[in-house]
N, C-alpha and C positions, 0 to 999 in steps of 0.2 A: 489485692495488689495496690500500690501507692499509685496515685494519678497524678502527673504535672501535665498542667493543661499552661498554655503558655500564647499559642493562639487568640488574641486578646488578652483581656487584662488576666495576670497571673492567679491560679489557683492552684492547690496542691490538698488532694484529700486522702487519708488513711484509708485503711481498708475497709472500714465499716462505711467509708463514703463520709466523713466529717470533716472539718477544714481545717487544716495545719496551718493557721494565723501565723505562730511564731516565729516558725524559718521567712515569713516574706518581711518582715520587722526590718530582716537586714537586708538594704537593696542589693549592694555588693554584691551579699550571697547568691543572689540570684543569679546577677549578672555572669559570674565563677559559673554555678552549674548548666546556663542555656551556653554560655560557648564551650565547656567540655563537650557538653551534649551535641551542637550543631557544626560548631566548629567544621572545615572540610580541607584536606581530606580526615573521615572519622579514623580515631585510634589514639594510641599512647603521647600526650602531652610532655614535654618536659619543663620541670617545676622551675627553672630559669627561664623559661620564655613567658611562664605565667606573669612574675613579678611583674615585669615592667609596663603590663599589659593594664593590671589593677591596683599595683601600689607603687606609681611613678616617682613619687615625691620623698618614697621613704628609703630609708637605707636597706642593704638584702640582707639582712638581720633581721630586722623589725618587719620587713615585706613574710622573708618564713614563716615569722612566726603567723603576722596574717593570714598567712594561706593555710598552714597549719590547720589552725584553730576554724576558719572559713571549710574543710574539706572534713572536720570533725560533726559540722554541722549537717553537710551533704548526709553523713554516714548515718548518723545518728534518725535525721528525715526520712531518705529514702531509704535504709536500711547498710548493713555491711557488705552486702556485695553488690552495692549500687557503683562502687569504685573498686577499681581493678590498679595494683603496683605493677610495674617491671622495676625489679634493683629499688634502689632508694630514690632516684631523681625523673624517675617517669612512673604518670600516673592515668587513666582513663577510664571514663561514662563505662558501666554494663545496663545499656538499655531494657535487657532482657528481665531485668531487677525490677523493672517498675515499667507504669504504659505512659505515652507520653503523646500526645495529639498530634505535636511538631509530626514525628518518625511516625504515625502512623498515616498522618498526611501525607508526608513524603512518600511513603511505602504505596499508599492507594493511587498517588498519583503515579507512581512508576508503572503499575500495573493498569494505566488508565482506567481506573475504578472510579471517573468522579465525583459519583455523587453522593459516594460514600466518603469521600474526604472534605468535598465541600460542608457534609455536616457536622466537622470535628472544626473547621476557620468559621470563630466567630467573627475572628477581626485581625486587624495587624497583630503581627507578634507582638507582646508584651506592648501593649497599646495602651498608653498613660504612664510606662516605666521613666523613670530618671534616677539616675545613681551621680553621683559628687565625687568628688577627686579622683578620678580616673581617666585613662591615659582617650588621647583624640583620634587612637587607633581602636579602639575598644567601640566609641563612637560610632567610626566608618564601616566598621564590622556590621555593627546591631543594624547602622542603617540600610546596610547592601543585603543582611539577609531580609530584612523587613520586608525590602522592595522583590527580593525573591520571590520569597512566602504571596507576596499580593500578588505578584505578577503571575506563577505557577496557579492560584486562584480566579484571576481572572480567564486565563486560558482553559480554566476545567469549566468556568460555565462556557463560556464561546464553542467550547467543544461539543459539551452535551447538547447544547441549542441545536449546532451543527447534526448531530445524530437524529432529533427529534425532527430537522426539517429535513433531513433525507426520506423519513417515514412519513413524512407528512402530517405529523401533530404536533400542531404549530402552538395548538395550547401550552403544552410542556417549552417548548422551542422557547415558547415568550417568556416562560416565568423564570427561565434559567438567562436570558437576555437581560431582565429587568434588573436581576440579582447580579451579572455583571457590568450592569450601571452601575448598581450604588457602588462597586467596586472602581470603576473608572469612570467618573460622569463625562470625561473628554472626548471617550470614543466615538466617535463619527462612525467605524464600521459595526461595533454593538447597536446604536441608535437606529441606522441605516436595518440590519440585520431584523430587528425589532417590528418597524415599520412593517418591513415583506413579512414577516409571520402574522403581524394583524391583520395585512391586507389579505392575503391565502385565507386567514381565517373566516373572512367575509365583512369583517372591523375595520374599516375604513376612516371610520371617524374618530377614534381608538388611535390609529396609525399616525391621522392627523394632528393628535393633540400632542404624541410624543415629539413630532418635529416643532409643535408650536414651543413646549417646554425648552426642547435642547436650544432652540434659536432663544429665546431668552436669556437662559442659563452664559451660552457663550457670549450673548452680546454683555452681561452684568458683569461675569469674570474677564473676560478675555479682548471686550468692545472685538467682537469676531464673530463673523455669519460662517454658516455651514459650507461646506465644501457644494462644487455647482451639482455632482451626482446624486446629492441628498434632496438637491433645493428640488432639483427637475423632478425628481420622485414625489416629492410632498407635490409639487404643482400637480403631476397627472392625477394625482390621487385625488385631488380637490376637483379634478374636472367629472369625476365620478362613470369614467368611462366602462362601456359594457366588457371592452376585452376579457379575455379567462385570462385568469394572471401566472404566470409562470415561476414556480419555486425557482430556487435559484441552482446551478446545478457546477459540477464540478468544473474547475479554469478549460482538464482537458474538452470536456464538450463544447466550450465558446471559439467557437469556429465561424468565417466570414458566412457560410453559407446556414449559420444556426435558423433551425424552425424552419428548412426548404420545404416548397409547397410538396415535394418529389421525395418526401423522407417517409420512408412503411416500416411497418416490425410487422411481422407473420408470426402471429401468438399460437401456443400453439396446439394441434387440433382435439377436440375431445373424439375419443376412440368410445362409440355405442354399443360395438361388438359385444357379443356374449361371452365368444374365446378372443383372448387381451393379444394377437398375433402380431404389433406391432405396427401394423401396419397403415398406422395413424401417423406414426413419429417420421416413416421413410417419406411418405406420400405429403407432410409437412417441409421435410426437410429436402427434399426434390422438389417444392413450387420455391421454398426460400433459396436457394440456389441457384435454380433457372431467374429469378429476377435479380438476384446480385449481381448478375452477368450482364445488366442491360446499364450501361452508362450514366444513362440521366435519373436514375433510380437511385436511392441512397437506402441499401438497405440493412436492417438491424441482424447482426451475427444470433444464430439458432443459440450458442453459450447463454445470451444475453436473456433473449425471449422464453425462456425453458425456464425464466424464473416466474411464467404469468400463466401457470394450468389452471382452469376453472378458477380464475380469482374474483372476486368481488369486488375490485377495484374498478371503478368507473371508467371509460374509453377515455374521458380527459386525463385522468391523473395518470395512466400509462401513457399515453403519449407525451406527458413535461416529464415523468422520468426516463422515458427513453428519447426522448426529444425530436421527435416524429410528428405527420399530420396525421399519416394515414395508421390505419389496423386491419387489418387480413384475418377475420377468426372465420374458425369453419369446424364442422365433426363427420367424423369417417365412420362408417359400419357398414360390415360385411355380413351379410344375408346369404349365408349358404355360399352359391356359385356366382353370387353379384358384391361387386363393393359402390357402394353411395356414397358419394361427398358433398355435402352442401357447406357453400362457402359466402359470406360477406365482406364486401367495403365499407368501413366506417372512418367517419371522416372525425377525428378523437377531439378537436376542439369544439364541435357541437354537439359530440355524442351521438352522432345522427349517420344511418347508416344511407348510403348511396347507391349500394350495388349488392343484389344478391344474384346465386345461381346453384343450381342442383346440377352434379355431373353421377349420371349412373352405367354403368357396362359391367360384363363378366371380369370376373376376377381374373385377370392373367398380368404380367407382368408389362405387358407391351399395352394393355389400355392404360395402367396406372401412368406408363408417363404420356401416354394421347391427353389424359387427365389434366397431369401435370403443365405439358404444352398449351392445354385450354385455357386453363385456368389463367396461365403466366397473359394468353393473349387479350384475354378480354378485361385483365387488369389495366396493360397499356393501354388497351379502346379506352377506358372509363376515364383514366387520366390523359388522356392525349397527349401521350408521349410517343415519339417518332424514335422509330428506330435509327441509328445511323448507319452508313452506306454497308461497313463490314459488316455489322449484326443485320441487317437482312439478308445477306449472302451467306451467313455463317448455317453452315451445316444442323440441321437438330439431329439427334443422335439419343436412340436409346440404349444405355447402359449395359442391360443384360435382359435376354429373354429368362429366366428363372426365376421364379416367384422364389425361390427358398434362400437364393444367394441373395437377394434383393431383403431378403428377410434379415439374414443373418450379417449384412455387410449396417442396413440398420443398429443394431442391435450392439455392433462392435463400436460403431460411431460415439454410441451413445454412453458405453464404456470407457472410450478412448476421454472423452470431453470431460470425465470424472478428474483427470488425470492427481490418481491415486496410484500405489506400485499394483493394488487388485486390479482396478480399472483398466489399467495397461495392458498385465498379462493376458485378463478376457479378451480384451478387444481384439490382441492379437491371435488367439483362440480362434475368435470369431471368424477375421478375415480371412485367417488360412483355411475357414468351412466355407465360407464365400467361393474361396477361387476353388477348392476342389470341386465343386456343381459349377462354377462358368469360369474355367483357367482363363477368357478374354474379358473380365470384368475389370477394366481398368481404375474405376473407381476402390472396388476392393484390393487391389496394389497399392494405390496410393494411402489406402489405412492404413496398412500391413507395414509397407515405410516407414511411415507416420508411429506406429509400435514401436516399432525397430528403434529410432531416432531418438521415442523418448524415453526407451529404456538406456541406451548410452547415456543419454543425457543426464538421467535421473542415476549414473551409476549401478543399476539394477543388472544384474547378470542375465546374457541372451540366453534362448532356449538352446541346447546341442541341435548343432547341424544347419544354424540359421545361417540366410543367406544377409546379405550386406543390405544396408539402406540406399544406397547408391544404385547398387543389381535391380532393387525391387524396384526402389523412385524409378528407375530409368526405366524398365518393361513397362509402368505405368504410361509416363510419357508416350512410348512406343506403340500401345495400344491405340491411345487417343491425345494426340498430340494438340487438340483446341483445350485438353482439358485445365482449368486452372487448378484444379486441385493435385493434380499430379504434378504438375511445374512446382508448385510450393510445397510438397513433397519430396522434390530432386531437391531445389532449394537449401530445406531442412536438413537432409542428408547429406549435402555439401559441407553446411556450416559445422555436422559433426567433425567433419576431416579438414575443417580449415581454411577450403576452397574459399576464400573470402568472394573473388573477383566470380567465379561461376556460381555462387552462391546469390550473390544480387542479380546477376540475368537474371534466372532463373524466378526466384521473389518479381522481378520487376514482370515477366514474362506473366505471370501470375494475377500481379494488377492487370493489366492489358484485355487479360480473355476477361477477368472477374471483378471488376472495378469498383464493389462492393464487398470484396474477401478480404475479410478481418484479418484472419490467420496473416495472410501474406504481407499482411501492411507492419505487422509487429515483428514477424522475422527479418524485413528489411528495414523497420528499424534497426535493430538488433545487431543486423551484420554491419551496419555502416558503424555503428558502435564500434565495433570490433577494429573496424578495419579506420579508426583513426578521423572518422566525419561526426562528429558528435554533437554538431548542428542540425545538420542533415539529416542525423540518427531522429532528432527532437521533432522535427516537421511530421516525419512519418508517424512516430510512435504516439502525438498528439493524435493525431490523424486514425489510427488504429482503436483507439481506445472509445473514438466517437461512434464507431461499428460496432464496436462489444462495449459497452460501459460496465458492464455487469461479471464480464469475467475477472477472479481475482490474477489469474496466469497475466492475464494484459495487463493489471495494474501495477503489477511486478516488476513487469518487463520497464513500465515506462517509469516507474520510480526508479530501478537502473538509471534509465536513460538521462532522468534528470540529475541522478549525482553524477553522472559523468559530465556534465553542461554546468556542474556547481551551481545548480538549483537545491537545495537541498531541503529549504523548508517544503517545498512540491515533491519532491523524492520521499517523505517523512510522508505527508500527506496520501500519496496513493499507496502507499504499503500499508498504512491504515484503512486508507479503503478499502485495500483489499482482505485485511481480518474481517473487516464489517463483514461481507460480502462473504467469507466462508472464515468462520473461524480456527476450523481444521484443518487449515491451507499451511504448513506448518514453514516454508522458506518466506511466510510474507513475516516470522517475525527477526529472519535473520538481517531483512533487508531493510526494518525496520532498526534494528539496531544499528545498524553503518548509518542511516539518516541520522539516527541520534549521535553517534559520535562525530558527525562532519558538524551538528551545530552544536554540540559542547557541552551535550546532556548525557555525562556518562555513564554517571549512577543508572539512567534510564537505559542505555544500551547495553549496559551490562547486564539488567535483569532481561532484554529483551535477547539479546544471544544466549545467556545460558536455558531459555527455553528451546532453542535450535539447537544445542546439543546432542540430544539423546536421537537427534533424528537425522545426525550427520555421520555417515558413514568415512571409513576411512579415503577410497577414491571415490564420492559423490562430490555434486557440485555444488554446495563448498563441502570438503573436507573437511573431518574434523580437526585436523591440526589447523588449517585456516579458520575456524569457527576459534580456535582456542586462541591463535595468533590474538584474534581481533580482541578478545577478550585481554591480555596479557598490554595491549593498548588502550584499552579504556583502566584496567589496576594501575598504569603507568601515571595517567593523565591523573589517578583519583591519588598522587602521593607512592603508590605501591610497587615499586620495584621487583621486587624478589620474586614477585608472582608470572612474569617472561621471565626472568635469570633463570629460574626452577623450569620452566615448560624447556627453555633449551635445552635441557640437559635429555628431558623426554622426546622430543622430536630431532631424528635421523636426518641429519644435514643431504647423505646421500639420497633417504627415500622422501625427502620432503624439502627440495631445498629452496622454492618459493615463500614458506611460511618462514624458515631460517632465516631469508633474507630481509623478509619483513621486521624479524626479531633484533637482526643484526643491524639495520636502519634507525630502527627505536633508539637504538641504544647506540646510535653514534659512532659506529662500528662501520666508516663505508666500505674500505678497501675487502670487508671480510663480506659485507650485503654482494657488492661485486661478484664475487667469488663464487658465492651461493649462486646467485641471477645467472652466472657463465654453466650451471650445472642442471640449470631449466630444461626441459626435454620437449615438451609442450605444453605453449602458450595457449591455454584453456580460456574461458568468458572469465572466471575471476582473476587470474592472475593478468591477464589482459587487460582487462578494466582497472584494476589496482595499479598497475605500472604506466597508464595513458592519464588519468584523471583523475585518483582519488589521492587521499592523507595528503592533501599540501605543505603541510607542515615536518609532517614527520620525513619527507623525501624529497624538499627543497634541496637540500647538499647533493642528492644524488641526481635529482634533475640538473643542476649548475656543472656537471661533471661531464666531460668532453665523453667517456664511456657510459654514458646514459643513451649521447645518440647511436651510436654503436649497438645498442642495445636493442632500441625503436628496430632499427633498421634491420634486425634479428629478426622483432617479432613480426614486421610489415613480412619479410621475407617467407616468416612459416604458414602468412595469412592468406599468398601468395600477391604479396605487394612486389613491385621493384623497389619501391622508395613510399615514407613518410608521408598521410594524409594529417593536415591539422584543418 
């Protein structure tokens, strides 16, 4: 196949890989087939927009015939069906004809493949080109894509750096930093970026000299010193201080109270046993629970720490990525009719462990949480934390005497946290085996909820005969009314039905017992979202994300949160962290595509919704006629009309008439968006979120629209608002 490499200076080689000198002979030619090629949006040219683009000066006689003769040269090079007709006067690139570095860069970069496209940009596009008599639009073209091409270049190393110091190999981190210097030598945050990966690496002096350079470089170009967050870094750096240095970690974790002396993760425990009965994971996730519930404790969500079994990662480098002091590891085995736990405190910036203890008794349900209880106590002793007035008074409370529901309500938890459609239905499985050996286990009510909620949610069909999430959440509650897990369980179950206003009790009720419960801090994100506080929404769901950093469901949630705040580059950003984080998490790349289309990267959102196709169900959340809407929006944006005029024809105004309305918006159509919107039945978390804070552009006219607030005041209504929160 013919290569045009164009990515630096021009080359074009046949198929045996030899150089086709002759076609670059003619600059023009070139310059004619990189903008058929690049050109945007791609597709069919018409031969009268070409002229005036490369033969300004000449009459449209003598221009045809130029182009002519110019597109005989294309054919002849990269072959005949490197060019594609419509009719006589429209003509267009078939990429497919030949490979091309550009389109295979673009394509890698779509599929954030860096570092596979960084090896195809040698350099600016067409770097050292100049072509003579041609038009100073032709100019402004070459130079906007240039600075494209560089810019989309620079952000793939910044990226990949990004990735390499998440894992903490700063060696790669660096060499992909260094290579986006020579791409931008201006950056202050690559330079910046640079430094902390040498310093992590234990290169100090290394760190030092890149600031000595960049401070030169800008005083010779620019008579300009570094910005003062650079300077202050190169300063500590030269004081050669002992501190452990801290990677640098995502905006959500930079919180006032970052690095509290009072921040643990409970890793979690290795199980010795011979038979694997689980009962490592409960007996884990019952001491982290009981200490989430104590105040002045800031402790890390079981989601989070369940990614550190047996690791070999050092007590310091878990504690800067979970951004903790302390570490809680211990192992369980059960010997017949006894179960043993030995547990330590490790203090993770000296690596140095502080507190250990061995708890051993019969295996029965009621010593496990004696166990539990001890264990939580003599952590407080070791850090001298003081209870406050209510949690001394607060009731302790063992869950279930049954060793086997205590087994099996484990076990669902741990199913549930998968949250896959399998993962769900076991859990719920499980729970319902929980309650039938102890119907007052209030803990396993509030999984069983927790099922319940997120099969509605996920669109997944309930089992025959299930009872409501509302019935279950609230027997929860009703068994054990201190419990927070149960409150954020009603909570959840509200929000399936809309309950906006009993929905936040409930979450806030949540906080209150559990002031460490991850869960509850993202659902009240979540509702305030809904319910019209989308500031409000951002504090909490910040906040939430510092409890779990590791689950990708939180990172989801809060990259919502932030395109509803029109943060959007930070909306982009955690739905990317959350692929990181599970790449099979398959709504992180819907929600990455809406981040793409809010900053104007359509190409990219469109490759990134048609992979949340195949996994969008007719009524799931989103839908796939809303997965298609969105898509029918980014064709729009990319030139291509016909491709929404065609979907409407496919989508039921009557069974679909949100995505309609969306379509009907697009296209300029209010009174008929209107129409649609007035046949909404219920306002769901997407079409909620779509009508409060997103497409600005595309729903400016209907926001300006005296029946817009009329509207608002619909959905505050179904949320159970009186009136409009902004």
């Amino acid at each position: 196949m013919i290569e045009l490499n164009i990515l630096g200076p021009a080359e074009i080689r046949n198929s045996k890989g030899e150089l086709e000198n002759s076609f670059l002979a003619g600059p023009k030619r070139l310059a004619l087939l990189t903008f058929l090629l690049l050109h945007r949006p791609r597709g069919f040219h018409r031969r009268d927009s070409l002229l005036p683009l490369f033969w300004p000066e000449q009459d449209q006689k003598s221009a045809r015939n130029s182009l002519s003769n110019m597109l005989y040269h294309i054919r002849k090079t990269l072959g005949k069906e490197a060019l594609k007709s419509r009719g006589t006067e429209e003509i267009m690139m078939v990429p497919q004809a030949f490979s091309s570095d550009a389109l295979f860069f673009e394509e890698a970069i779509g599929k954030q493949d860096y570092e596979n496209a960084l090896k195809v940009y040698r350099s600016d596009l067409l770097k050292g080109f100049f072509v003579s008599n041609i038009s100073l639009e032709f100019d402004h073209w070459l130079e906007k894509e240039r600075e494209r091409f560089h810019t989309l270049a620079r952000d793939a190393c910044s990226n990949l750096a990004d990735s390499f110091l998440q894992q903490n190999n700063y060696e790669n981190a660096a060499k992909w930093l260094k290579k986006g210097i020579e791409l931008d030598p201006d950056s202050e945050e690559l330079h910046m970026k640079l430094m902390q990966s040498l310093h992590y690496d234990g290169n100090n002096k290394a760190a030092l000299e890149v600031y000595e350079n960049f401070s030169r470089y800008l005083q010779d170009e620019w008579n300009e010193v570094p910005k003062p967050e650079i300077r202050k870094f190169a300063s500590n750096l030269s004081e050669e201080t002992k501190k452990v240095p801290e990677p640098p970690r995502d905006p959500s974790n930079k919180t006032e109270d970052e690095a509290s002396k009072n921040a643990l993760a409970v890793l979690p425990f290795e199980d010795l046993s011979s038979r694997k009965l689980h009962f490592a994971e409960g007996i884990h996730g019952d001491i982290l629970t009981a200490l989430s519930r104590i105040s002045d404790l800031h402790v890390i969500s079981r989601t989070s720490v369940k990614n550190y079994p047996k690791t070999e990662k050092t007590s310091a480098l878990i504690g800067r990525e979970l951004n903790v002091t302390w570490l809680l590891e211990g192992e369980v085995e059960q010997a017949g009719k006894i179960i043993r736990i030995n547990v330590r405190l490790v203090h993770a910036p000296n690596d140095s462990q502080v507190w250990s203890k061995m708890y051993q008794e019969k295996l029965t349900a009621e010593n496990i949480f004696s166990i539990r209880d001890a264990v939580a106590d003599d952590i407080l002793e070791t850090l001298k934390i003081r209870l406050s007035p209510r949690e001394k008074t607060r009731e302790v409370q063992h869950p279930t005497q049954n060793l086997e529901a205590y087994r099996l309500y484990t076990l669902g938890r741990s199913s549930l946290d998968l949250r896959t459609e399998d993962g769900i239905y076991r859990g719920l499985d499980l729970f319902k085996g929980s309650i039938e050996l102890d119907p007052d286990y209030a803990l396993a009510w509030s999984g069983l909820a927790d099922a319940h909620s997120l099969l509605k949610y996920y669109g997944l069909p309930l089992p025959p005969n299930s009872l409501s999430p509302i019935f279950v959440a609230s027997k929860a509650v009703e068994l054990n009314p201190n419990l927070g897990e149960a409150h954020c369980s009603l909570g959840i179950a509200y929000s399936g039905e809309q309950n906006g206003p009993a929905a936040k009790r409930e979450f806030e009720a949540a906080i209150n017992l559990s002031p460490s419960y991850a869960e509850a801090y993202i659902w009240l994100g979540w509702i305030n979202l809904m319910m019209g506080n989308a500031t409000e929404a951002l504090a909490v769901g910040e906040k939430s994300v510092k409890f779990n950093p590791l689950s990708p469901a939180f990172r989801i949630f809060l990259s919502i949160i932030y395109l509803g705040n029109k943060k959007y580059a930070e909306g982009l950003k955690e739905a990317q962290r959350a692929r990181e984080i599970n790449p099979d998490y398959s709504f992180t790349h819907f929600v990455e595509g809406l981040s793409l289309y809010h900053l104007d990267q359509f190409e990219e959102a469109l490759f990134a919704l048609k992979k949340t196709l195949p996994h969008a169900l007719p009524l799931s959340t989103p839908s796939r006629a809303e997965v298609q809407t969105l898509m029918a929006f980014c064709y729009h944006a990319l030139g291509n009309s016909e491709w929404g005029q065609n979907l409407k024809e496919e989508i039921h105004s009557r069974i679909n008439p949100f995505p309609m309305a969306m379509l009907h918006a697009l296209y300029d159509e209010k009174n008929a968006a209107f129409r649609s919107l007035e046949n909404v039945q219920e306002w769901g978390s997407f079409s909620n979120e779509i009508i409060r804070y997103l497409f600005p552009k595309v729903f400016a006219d209907l926001r300006k629209d005296e029946r817009f607030t009329q509207l608002i005041g619909k959905i505050n209504k179904a949320w159970g608002l009186e009136q409009e929160h902004e």
